[in-house]
C-alpha positions as CSV (number, residue, x, y, z in Angstrom):
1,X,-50.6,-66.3,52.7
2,X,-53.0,-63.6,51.8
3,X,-52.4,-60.1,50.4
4,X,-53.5,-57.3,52.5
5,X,-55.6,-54.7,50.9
6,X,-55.2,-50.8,50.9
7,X,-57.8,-48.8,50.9
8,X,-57.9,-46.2,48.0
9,X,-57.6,-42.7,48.6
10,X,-59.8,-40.3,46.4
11,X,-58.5,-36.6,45.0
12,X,-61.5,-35.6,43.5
13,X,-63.0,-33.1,46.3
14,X,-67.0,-34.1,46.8
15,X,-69.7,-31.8,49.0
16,X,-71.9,-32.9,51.2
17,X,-75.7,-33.6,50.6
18,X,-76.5,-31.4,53.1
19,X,-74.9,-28.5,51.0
20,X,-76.8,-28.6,47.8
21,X,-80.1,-27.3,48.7
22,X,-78.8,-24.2,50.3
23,X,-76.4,-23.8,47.1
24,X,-79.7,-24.1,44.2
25,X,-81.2,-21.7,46.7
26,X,-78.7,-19.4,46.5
27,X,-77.9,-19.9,43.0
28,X,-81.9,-19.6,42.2
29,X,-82.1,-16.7,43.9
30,X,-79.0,-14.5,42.6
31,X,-80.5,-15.2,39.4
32,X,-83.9,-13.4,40.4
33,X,-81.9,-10.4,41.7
34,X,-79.7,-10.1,38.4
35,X,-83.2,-10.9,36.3
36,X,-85.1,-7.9,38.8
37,X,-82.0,-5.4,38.1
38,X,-82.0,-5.9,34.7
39,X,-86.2,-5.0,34.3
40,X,-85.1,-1.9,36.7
41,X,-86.1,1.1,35.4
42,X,-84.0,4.2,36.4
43,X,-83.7,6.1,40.3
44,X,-84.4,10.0,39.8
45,X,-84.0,12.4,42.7
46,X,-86.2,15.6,42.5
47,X,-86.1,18.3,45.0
48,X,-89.1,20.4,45.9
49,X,-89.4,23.7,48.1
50,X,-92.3,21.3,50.2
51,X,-93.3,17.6,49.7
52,X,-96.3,17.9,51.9
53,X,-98.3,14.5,51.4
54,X,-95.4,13.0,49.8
55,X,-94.9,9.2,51.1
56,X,-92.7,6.7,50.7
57,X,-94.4,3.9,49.1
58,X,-97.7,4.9,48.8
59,X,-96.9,8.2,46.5
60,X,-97.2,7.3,42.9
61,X,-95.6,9.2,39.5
62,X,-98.4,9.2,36.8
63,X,-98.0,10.0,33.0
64,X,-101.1,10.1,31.1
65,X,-103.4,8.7,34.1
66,X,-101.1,5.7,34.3
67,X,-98.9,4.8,37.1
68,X,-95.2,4.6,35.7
69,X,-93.2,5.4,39.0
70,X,-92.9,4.9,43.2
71,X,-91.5,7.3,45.4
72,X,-89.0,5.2,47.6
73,X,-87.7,8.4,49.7
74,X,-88.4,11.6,51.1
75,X,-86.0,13.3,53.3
76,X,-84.8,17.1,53.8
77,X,-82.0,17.9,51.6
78,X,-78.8,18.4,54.1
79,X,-79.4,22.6,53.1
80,X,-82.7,22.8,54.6
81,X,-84.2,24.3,52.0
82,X,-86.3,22.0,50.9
83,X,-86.8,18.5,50.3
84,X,-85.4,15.5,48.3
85,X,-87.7,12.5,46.7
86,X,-86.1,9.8,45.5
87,X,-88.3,8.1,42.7
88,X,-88.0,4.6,41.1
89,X,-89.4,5.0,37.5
90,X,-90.5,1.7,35.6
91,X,-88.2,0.2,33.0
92,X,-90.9,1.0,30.1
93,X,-91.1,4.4,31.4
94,X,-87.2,5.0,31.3
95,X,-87.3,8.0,28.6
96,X,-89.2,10.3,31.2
97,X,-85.5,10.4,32.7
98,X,-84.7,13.0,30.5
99,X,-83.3,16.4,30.9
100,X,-85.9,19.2,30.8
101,X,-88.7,16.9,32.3
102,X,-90.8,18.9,34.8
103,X,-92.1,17.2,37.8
104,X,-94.9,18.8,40.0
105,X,-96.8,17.2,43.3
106,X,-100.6,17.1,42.5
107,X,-102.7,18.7,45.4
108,X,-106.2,19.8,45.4
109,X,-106.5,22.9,43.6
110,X,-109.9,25.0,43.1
111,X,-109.8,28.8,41.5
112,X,-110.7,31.1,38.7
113,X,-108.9,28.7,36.3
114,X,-110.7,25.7,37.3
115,X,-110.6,22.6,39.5
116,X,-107.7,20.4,39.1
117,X,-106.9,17.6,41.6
118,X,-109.5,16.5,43.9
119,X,-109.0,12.8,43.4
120,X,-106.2,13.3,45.5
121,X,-108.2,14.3,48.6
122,X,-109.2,10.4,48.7
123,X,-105.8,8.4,47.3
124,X,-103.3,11.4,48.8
125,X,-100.4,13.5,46.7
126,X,-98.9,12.2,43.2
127,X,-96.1,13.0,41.3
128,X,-96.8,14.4,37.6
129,X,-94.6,14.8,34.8
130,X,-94.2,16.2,31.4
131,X,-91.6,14.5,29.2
132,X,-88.5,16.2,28.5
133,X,-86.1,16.1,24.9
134,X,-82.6,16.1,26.5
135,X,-79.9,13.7,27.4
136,X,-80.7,11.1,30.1
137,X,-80.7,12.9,33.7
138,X,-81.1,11.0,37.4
139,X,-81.4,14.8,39.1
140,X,-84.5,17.4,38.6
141,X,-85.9,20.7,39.9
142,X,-89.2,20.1,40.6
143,X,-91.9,22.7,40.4
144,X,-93.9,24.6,42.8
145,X,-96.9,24.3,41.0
146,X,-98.9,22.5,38.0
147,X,-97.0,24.3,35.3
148,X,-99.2,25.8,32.3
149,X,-100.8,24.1,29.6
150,X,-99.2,22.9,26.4
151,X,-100.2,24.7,23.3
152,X,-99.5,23.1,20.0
153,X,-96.6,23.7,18.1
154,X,-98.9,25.3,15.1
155,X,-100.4,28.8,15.3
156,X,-99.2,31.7,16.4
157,X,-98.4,33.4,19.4
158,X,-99.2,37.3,20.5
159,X,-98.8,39.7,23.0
160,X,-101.3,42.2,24.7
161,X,-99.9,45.1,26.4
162,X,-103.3,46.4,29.4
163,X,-103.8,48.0,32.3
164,X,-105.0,45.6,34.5
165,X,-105.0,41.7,33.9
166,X,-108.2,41.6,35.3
167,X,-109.4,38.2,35.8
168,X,-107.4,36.5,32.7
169,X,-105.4,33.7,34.0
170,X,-103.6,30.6,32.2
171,X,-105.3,28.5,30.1
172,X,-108.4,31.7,29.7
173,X,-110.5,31.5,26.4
174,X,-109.4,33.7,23.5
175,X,-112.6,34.2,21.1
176,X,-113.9,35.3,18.3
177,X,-117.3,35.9,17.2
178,X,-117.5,33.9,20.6
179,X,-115.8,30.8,19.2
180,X,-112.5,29.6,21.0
181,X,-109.8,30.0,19.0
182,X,-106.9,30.0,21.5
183,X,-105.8,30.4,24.9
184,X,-104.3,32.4,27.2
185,X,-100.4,31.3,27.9
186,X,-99.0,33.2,30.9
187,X,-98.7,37.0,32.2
188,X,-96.2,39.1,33.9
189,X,-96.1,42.8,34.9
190,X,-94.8,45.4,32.1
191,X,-91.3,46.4,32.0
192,X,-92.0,49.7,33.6
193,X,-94.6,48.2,35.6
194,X,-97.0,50.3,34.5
195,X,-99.3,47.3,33.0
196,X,-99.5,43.8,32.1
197,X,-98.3,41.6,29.0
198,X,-100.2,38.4,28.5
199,X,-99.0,36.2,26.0
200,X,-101.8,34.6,23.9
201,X,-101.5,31.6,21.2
202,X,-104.0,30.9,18.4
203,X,-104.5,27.9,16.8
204,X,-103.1,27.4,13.3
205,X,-106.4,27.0,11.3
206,X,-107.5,30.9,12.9
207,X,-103.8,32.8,12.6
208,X,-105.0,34.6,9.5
209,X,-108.2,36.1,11.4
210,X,-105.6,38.5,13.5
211,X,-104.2,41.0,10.9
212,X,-102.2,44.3,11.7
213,X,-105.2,46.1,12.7
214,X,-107.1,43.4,14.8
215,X,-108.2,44.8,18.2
216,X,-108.3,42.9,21.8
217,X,-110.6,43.4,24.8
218,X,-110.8,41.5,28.1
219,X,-114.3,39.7,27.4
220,X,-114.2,38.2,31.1
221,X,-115.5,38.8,34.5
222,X,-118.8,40.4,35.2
223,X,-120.1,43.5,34.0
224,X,-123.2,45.2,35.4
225,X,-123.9,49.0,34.5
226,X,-126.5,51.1,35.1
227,X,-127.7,54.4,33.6
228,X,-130.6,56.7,32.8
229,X,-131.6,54.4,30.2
230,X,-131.4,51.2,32.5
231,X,-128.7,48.8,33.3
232,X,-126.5,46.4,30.9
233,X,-125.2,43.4,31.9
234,X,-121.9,42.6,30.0
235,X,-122.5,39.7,27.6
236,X,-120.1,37.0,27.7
237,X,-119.7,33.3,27.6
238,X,-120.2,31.0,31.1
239,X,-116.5,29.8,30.7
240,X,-115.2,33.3,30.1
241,X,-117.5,34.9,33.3
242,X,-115.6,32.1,35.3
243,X,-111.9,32.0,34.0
244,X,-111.7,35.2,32.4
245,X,-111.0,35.3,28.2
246,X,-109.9,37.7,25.7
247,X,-111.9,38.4,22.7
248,X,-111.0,40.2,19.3
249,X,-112.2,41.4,16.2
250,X,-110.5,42.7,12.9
251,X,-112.5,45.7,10.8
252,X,-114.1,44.9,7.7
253,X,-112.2,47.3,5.5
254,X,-110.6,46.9,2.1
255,X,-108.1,45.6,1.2
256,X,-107.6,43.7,4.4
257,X,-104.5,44.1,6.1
258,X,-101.7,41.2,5.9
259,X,-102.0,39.0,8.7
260,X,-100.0,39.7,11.8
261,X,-96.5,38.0,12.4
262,X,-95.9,35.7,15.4
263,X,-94.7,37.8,18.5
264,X,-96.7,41.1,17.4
265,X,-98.0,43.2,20.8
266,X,-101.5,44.7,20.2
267,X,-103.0,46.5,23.0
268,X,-105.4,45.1,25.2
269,X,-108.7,47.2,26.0
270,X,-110.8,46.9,28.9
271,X,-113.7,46.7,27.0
272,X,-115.2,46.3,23.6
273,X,-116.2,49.2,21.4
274,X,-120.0,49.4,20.1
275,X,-118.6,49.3,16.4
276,X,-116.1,46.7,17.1
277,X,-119.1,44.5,17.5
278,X,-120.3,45.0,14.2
279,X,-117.3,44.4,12.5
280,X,-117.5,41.3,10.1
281,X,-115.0,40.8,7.8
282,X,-114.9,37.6,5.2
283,X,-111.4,36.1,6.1
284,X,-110.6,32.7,4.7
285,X,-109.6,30.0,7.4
286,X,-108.2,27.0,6.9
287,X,-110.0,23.4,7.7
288,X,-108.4,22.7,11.1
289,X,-108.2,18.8,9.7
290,X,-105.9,20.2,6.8
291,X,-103.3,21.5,8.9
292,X,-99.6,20.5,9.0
293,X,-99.0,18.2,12.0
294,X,-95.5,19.2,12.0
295,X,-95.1,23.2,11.0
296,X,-92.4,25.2,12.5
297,X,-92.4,25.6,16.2
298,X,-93.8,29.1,17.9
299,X,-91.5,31.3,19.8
300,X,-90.0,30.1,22.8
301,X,-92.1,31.6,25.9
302,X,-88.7,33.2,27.3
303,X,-87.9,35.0,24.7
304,X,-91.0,37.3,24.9
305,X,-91.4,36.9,28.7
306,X,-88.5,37.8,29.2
307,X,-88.0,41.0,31.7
């Protein structure tokens, strides 16, 4: 008589065929999204007082003339005073995250100074920014405007106490003997409001031709006089005619003076004297190859702007 058999029951838990091409799928893609957070660089927000031609998208955040950045969002902030951008930085661009960065929307801009941004007429707004030295920061203040050029931290800065600013603006030409030496920094209205100060920086290898009896003129604009003997038109440099400069001379006396100490105010005349022309004094200058890359730092622009 024959032994009926059993059939045997299996524990181990098996999935069906149809299952494991969905499950590599899904495990093939998780790993993509954990790989494409990883090379994510940080989110910043940044709020502006207008973000007109601001897109999501399309806008770009450039640093040095490359593309490190996408703006993602734009939307009012819930105050209405403005609006908020939200900006995905690259991973390699991660230290621009930093607290005192300044951000600024790049528009068209044509004036005394000069002509910055009319690239932007044909690919539409972008997002600048200068690097800051603080912690790491995902929230920012951006500005109204392109902010003021950078002046190295060698030289020396100065103030000039006028009447008028005239046509001097950022960035304006400071000569002498109608070489560029400098630059104009920024202005603001006298305490009293009686005048201007404009704050001036020269360039390490020329501090020593500004002693403590050096004096200043406005050397920009255009000039035309005319008298009994005939008419004189001011003489001054193209870049000076169109974005105003200042212009100084020291007197050939002797001994010469010491050199003037960073922050010093000198007063600023409207024009240059007939002898201040002639003045030519033999002043040693340093090589501008042979100085310091790394000398001490100028004053901070607040604390001689400051009201």
């Amino acid at each position: 008589m024959s032994t009926a058999l059993h059939p045997k029951v299996s524990q181990t838990p098996t999935i069906p065929l149809v299952w494991i091409v969905p499950l590599i799928a899904l495990g093939i893609g998780g790993w993509m999204l954990v790989r494409a957070l990883a090379e994510r660089g940080p989110e910043v927000t940044i709020d502006f007082t207008d973000g007109s031609g601001v897109e999501a998208d399309r806008t770009v955040l450039e640093y040095k003339g490359v593309a490190v950045g996408t703006v993602k969002a734009v939307h009012l902030r819930p105050d209405l005073g403005g609006v908020r951008v939200k900006l995905q930085i690259e991973k390699d661009a991660a230290a621009l995250a930093r607290g005192g960065a300044k951000f600024w929307i790049v528009h068209p801009e044509i004036g005394l100074s000069g002509v910055r941004g009319l690239d932007t007429l044909l690919t539409g707004a972008r997002l600048n920014v200068r690097p800051g030295d603080g912690p790491p920061t995902r929230e920012f203040q951006g500005l109204d405007k392109t902010p003021p050029p950078e002046t190295p931290p060698s030289g020396r800065t100065f103030m000039l106490a006028g009447k008028l600013l005239g046509s001097l603006t950022t960035g304006a030409p400071v000569f002498y003997r109608e070489f560029k030496v400098g630059e104009v920094e920024t202005s603001r209205l006298a305490d009293d409001s009686a005048g201007v100060l404009i704050r001036i920086h020269v360039e390490a290898a020329y501090c020593d031709l500004v002693r403590t009896n050096t004096q200043f003129w406005n050397s920009g604009g255009f000039s035309f006089k005319v008298s009994l003997l005939g008419a004189t038109l001011k003489d001054t440099s193209l870049e000076s005619l169109i974005s105003g400069g200042v212009a100084f001379a020291t007197p050939d006396t002797a001994p010469l003076p010491p050199p003037a100490a960073d922050g010093v105010v000198f007063p600023l005349a409207a024009e240059a004297k007939k002898e201040w022309m002639e003045w030519a004094p033999k002043i040693p200058i340093q090589s501008p190859e042979s100085i310091s890359k790394a000398p001490a730092p100028p004053a901070p622009l607040s604390a001689l702007m400051k009201p």
